[in-house]
TORSE-590480 format. One line per field, with one value per residue: residue number from 1; x, y, z of N, C-alpha, C in turn. Coordinates in Angstrom, 2 decimals, always signed. Each point is the difference from the previous one (the first is absolute). Layout:
<nodes>
lovex = [NUM/...] .
npx = [X/...] .
npy = [Y/...] .
npz = [Z/...] .
capx = [X/...] .
capy = [Y/...] .
capz = [Z/...] .
cpx = [X/...] .
cpy = [Y/...] .
cpz = [Z/...] .
</nodes>
This chain:
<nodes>
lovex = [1/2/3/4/5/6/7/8/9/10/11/12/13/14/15/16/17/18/19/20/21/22/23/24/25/26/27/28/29/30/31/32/33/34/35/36/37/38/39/40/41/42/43/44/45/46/47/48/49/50/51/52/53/54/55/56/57/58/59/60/61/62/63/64/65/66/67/68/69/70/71/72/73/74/75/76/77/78/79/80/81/82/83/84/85/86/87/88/89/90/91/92/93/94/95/96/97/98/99/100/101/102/103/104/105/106/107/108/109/110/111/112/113/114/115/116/117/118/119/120/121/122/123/124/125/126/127/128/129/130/131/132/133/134/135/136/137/138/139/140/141/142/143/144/145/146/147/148/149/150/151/152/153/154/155/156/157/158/159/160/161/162/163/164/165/166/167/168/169/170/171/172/173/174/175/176/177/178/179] .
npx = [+75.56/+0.21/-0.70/+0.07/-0.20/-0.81/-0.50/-0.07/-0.93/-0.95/-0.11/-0.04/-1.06/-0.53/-0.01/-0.22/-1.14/-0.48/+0.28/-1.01/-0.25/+0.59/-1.04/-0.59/+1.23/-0.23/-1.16/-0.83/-0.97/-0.22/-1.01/-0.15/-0.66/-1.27/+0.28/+0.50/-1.09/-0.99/+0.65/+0.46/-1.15/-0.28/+0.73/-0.31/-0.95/+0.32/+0.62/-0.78/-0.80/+0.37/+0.20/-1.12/+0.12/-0.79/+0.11/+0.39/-1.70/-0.11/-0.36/-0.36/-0.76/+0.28/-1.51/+0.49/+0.87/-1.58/+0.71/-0.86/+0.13/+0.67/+0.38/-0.25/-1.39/-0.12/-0.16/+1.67/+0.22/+0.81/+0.66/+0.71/+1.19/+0.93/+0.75/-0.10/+0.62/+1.70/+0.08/+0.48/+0.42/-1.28/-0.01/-0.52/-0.94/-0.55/-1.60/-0.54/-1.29/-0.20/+0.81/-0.28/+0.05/+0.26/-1.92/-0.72/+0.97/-0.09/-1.33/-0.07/+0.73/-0.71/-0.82/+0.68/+0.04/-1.31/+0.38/+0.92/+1.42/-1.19/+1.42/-1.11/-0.66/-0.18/-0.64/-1.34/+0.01/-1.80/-0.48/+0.84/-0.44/+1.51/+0.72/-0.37/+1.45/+0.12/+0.77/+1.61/-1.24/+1.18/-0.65/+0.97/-1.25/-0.47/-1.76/-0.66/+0.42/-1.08/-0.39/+0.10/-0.98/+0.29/-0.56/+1.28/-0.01/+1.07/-0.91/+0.55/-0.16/-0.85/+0.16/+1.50/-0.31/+0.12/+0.61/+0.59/+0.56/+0.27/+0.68/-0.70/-0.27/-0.68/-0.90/+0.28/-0.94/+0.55/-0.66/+1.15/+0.36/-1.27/-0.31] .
npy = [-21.57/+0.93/+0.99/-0.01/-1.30/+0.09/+1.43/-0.86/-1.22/+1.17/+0.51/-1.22/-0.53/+1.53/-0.91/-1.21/+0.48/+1.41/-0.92/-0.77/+1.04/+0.09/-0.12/+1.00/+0.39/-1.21/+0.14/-1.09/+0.57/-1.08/+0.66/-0.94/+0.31/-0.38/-0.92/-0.83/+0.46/+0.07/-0.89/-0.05/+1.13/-0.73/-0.99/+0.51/+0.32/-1.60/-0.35/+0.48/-0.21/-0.65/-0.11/+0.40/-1.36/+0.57/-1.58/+0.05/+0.07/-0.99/-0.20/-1.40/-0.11/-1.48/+0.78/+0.43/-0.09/+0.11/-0.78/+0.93/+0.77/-0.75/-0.14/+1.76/+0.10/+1.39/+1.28/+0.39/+0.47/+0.46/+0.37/+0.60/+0.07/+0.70/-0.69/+1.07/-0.90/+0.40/-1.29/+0.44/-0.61/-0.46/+0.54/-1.30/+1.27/-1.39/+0.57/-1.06/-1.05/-1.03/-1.02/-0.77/-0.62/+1.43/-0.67/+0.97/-0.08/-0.90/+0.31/+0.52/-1.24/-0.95/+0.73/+0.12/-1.38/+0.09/+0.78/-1.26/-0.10/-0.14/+0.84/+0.23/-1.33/+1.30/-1.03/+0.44/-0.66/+0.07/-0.46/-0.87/-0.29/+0.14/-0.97/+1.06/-0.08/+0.29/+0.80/-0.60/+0.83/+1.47/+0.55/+1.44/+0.50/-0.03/+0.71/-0.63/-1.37/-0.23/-1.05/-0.27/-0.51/-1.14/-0.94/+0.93/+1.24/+0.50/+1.23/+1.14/+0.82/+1.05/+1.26/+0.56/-1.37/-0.53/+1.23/-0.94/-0.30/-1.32/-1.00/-0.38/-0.89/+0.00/-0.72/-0.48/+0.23/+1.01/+0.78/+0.03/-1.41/-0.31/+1.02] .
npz = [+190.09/+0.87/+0.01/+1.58/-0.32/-1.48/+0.69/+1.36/-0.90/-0.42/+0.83/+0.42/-0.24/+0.11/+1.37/-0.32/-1.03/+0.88/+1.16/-1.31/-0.31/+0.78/+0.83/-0.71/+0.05/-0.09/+0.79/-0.56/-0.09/-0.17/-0.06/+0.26/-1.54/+0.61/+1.05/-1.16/-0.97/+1.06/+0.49/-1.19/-0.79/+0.82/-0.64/-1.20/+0.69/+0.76/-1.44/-0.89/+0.68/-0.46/-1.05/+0.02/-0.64/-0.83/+0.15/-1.13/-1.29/-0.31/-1.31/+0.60/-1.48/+0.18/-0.04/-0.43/+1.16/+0.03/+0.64/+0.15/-0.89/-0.42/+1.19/+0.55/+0.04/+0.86/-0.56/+0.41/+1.50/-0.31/+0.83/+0.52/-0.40/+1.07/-1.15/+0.44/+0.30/-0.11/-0.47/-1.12/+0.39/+0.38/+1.45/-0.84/+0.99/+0.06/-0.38/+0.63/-0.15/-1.08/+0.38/-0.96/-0.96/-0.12/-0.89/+1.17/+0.58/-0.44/+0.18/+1.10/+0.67/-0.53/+0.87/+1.07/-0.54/-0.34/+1.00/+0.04/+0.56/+0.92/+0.78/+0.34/+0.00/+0.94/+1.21/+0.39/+0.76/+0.53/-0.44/+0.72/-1.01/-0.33/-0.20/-0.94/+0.28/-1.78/+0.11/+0.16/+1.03/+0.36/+0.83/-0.39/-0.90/+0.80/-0.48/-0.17/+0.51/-1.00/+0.32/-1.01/-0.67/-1.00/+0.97/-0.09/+0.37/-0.03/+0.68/-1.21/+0.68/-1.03/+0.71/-0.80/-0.33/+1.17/-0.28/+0.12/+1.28/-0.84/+0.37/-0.87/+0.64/-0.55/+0.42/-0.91/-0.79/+1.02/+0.91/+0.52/-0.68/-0.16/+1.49] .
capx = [+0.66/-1.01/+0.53/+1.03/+1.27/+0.56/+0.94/+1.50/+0.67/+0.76/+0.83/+1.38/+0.39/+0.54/+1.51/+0.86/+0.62/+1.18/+0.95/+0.92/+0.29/+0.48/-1.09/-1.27/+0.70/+0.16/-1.47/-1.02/-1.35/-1.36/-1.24/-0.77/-1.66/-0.08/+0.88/+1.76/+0.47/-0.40/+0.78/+1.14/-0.25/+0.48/+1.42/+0.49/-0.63/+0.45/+1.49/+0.42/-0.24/+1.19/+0.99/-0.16/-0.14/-1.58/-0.02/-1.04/-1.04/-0.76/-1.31/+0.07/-0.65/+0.51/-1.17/+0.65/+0.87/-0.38/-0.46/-1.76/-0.61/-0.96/-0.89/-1.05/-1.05/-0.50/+1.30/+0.07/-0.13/+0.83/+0.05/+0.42/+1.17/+0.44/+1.66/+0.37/+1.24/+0.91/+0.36/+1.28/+1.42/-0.82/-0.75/-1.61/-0.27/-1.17/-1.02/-1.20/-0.74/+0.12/+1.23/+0.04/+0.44/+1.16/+0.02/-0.15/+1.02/+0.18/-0.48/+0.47/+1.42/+0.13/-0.55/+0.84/+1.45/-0.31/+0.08/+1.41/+0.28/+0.19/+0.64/-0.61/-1.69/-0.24/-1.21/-0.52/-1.45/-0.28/-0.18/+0.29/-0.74/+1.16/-0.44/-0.76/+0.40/+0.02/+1.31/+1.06/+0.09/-0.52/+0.05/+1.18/-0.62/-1.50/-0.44/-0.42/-0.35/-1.41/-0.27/-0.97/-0.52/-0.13/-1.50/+0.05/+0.13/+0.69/-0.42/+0.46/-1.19/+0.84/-0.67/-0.25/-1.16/-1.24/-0.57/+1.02/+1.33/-0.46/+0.42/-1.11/+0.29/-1.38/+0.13/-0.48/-1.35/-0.68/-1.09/+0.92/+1.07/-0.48/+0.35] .
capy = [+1.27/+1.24/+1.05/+0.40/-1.29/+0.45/+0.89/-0.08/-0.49/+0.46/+0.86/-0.67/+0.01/+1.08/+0.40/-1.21/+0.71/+1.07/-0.53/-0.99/+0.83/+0.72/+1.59/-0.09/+0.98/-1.06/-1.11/+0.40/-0.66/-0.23/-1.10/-0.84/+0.20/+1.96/+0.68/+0.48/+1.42/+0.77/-0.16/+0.70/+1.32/+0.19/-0.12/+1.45/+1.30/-0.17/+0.14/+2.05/+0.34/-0.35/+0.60/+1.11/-0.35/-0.88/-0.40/-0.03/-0.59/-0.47/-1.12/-0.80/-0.85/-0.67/-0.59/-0.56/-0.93/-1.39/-1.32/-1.15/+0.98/-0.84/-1.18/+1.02/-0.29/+1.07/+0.61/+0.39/+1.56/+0.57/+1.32/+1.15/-0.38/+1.07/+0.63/+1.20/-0.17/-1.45/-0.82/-0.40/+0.00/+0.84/-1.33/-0.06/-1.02/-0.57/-0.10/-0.65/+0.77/-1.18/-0.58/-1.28/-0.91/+0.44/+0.22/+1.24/+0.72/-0.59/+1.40/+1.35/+0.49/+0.35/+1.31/+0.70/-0.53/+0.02/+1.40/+0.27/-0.65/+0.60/-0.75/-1.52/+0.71/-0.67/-0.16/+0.88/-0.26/+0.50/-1.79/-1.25/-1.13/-0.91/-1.43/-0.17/+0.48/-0.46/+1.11/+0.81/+1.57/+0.32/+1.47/+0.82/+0.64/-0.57/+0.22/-0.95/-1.05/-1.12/-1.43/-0.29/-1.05/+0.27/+0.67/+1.41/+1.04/+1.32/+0.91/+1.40/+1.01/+0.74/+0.63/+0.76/-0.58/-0.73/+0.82/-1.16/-1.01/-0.84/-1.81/-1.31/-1.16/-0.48/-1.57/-0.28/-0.68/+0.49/+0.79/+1.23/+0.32/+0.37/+1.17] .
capz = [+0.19/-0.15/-0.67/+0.50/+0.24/-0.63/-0.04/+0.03/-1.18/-1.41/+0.55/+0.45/-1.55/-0.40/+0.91/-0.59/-1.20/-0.08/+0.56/-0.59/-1.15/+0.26/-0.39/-0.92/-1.12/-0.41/+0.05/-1.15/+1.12/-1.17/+0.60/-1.07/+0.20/+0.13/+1.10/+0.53/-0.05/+1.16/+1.00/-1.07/+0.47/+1.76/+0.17/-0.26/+0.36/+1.31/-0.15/+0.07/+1.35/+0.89/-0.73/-0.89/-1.56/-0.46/-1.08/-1.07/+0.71/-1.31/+0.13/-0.79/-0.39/-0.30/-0.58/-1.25/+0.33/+1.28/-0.69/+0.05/-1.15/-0.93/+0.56/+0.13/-0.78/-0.08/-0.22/+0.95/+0.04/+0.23/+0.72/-0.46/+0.78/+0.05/+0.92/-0.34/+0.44/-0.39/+1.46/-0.41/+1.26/+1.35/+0.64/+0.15/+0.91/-0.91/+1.22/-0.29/+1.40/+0.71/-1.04/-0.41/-0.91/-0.62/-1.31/-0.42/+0.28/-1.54/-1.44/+0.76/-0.48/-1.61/-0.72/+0.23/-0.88/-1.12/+0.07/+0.47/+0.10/+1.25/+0.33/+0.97/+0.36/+1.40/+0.37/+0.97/+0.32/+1.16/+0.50/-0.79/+0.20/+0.13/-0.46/-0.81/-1.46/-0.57/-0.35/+1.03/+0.00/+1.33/+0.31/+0.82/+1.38/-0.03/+1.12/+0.87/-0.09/+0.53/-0.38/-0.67/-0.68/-1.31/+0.30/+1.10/-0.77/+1.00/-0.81/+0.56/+0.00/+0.00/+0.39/-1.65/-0.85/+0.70/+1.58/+1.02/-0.51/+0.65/-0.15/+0.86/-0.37/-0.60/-0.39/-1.24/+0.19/+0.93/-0.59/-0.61/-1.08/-1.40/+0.25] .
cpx = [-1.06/+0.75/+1.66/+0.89/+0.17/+1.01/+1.54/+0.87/+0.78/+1.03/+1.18/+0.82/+0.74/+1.35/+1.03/+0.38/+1.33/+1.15/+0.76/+0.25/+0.68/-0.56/-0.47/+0.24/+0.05/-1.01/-1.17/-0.78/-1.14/-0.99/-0.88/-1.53/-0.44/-0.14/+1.14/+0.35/-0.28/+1.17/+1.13/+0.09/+0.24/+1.16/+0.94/-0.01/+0.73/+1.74/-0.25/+0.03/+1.53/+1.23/+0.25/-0.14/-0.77/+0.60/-0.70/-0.48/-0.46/-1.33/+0.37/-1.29/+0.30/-0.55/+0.58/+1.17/+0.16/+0.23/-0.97/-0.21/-0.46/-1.22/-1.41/-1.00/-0.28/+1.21/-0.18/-0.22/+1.32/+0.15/+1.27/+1.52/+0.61/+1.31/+0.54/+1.76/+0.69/-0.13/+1.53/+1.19/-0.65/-0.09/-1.56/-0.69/-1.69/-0.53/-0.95/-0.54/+0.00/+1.23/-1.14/+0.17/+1.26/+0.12/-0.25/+1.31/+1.40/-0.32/+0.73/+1.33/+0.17/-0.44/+1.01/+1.30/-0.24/+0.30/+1.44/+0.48/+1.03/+1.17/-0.66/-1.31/-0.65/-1.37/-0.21/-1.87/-0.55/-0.13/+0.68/-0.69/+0.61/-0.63/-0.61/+0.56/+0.01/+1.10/+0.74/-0.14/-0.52/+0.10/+0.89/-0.88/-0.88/-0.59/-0.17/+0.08/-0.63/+0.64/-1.62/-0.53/-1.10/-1.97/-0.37/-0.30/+0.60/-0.74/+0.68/-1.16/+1.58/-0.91/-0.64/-1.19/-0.59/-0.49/+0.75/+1.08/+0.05/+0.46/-0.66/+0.34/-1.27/-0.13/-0.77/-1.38/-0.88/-1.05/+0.79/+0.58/-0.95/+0.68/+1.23] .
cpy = [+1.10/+1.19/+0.26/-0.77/+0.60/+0.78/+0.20/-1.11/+0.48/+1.00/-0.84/-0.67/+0.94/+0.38/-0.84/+0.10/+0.78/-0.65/-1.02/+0.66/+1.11/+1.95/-0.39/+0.41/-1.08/-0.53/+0.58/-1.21/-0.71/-1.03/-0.79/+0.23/-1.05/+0.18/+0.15/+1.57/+0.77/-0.54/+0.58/+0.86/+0.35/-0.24/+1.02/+0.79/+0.01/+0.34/+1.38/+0.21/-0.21/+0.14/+1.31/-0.07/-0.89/-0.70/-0.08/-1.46/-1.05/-0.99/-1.06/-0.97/-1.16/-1.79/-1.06/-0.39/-1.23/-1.39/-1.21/+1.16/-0.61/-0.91/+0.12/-0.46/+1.22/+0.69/+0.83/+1.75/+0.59/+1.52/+1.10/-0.77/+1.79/+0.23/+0.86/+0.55/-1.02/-0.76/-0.54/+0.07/+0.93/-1.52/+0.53/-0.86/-0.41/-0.08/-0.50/+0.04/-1.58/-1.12/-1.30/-1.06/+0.63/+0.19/+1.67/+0.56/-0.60/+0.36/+0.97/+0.48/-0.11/+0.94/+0.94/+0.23/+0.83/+2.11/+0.45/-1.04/+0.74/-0.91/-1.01/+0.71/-1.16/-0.15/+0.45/-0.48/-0.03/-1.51/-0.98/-1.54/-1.65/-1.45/-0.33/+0.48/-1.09/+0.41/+0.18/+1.03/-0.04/+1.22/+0.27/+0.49/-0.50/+0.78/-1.57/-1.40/-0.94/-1.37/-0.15/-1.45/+0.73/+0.69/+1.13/+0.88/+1.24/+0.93/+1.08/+0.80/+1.53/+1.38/+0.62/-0.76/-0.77/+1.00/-0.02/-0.10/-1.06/-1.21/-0.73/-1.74/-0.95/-1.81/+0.32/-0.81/+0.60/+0.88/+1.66/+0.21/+1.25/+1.61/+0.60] .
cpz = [-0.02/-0.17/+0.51/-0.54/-1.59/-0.45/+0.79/-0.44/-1.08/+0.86/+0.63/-1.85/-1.09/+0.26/-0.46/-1.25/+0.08/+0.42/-0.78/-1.23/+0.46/-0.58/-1.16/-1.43/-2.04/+0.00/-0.83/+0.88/-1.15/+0.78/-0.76/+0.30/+1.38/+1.58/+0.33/-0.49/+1.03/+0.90/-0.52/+0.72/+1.49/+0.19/-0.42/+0.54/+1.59/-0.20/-0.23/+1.65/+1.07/-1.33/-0.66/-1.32/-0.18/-1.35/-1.23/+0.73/-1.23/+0.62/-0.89/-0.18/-0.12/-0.92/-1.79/+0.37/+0.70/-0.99/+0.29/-0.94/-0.70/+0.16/+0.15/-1.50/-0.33/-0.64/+1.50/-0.43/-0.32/+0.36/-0.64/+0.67/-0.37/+0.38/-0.85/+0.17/-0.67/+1.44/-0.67/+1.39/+1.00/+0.53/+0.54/+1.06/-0.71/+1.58/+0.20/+1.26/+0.85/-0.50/+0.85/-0.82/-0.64/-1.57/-0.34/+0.26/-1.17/-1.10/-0.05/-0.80/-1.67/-0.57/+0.26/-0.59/-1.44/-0.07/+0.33/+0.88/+1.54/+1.25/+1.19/+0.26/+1.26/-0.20/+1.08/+0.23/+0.81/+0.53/-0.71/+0.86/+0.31/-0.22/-1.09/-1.73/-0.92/-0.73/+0.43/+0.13/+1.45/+0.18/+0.77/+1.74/+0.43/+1.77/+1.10/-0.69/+0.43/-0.62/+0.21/-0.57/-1.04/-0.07/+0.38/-1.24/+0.54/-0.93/+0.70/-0.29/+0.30/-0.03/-1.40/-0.14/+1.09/+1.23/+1.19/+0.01/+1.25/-0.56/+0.40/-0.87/-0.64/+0.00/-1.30/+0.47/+0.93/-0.45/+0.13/-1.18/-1.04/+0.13/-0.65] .
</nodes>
């Protein structure tokens, strides 16, 4: 995906929200560290544009809900999570940048559980990688679908932090991945 194919992703995406939610009046937007918060942020910013109502916005860390946490040798990083909002009887749309195995979007929602007890929390992603879950989980939205193999790597490049915006598909072992 390049820049263009991005942006009228989140923008056909933005559109499917308002339409299955009937407008924006009800939606709480949370992105998971740390590109699902930049695509977040565009998805909001594309529903004010065409609704007139900017959903509240959160961040989600989800680093202490992973279950390989323990498994980790190093202690992990943990980042800042920001919901500044009830998600109590809101519907929450959860944003990520890539859905594969379905264990980060599994954190996700327990962190979320853990701030209220929101009437449904959609998925919204720029890539799904399909064939490869480990979780009955699937995404409501999704920009694009790759198939993939397990030797791959889908990288999002996102302008906020890589300069870019950009979907590229990596073979593991190559002399790109290290980039």
């Amino acid at each position: 995906m390049d820049s263009e194919t991005i942006t009228r992703a989140l923008s056909r995406i933005a559109h499917e929200i308002l339409e299955r939610n009937k407008g924006a009046k009800e939606l709480r937007i949370i992105g998971i560290r740390t590109r699902g918060i930049h695509i977040a942020r565009r998805l909001a910013d594309k529903i004010q544009e065409l609704e007139g109502i900017k959903p509240p916005l959160g961040t989600l860390d989800i680093t202490l809900y992973r279950d390989d946490f323990r498994r980790k040798t190093d202690w992990p990083s943990v980042q800042k999570t920001e919901i500044a909002f009830s998600v109590e009887e809101k519907n929450v749309i959860l944003v990520d940048d890539v859905l594969y195995t379905g264990r980060t979007t599994r954190a996700a929602i327990d962190a979320i559980m853990d701030y209220g007890r929101p009437d449904f929390i959609q998925l919204a992603v720029l890539v799904d990688r399909g064939g490869h879950r480990e979780l009955p989980i699937q995404a409501d939205y999704v920009g694009t679908r790759v198939m993939t193999v397990r030797t791959q790597k889908v990288e999002v490049l996102i302008k906020e932090l890589d300069g870019r915006d950009e979907v590229i598909i990596l073979q593991l072992g190559s002399p790109n991945e290290a980039r």
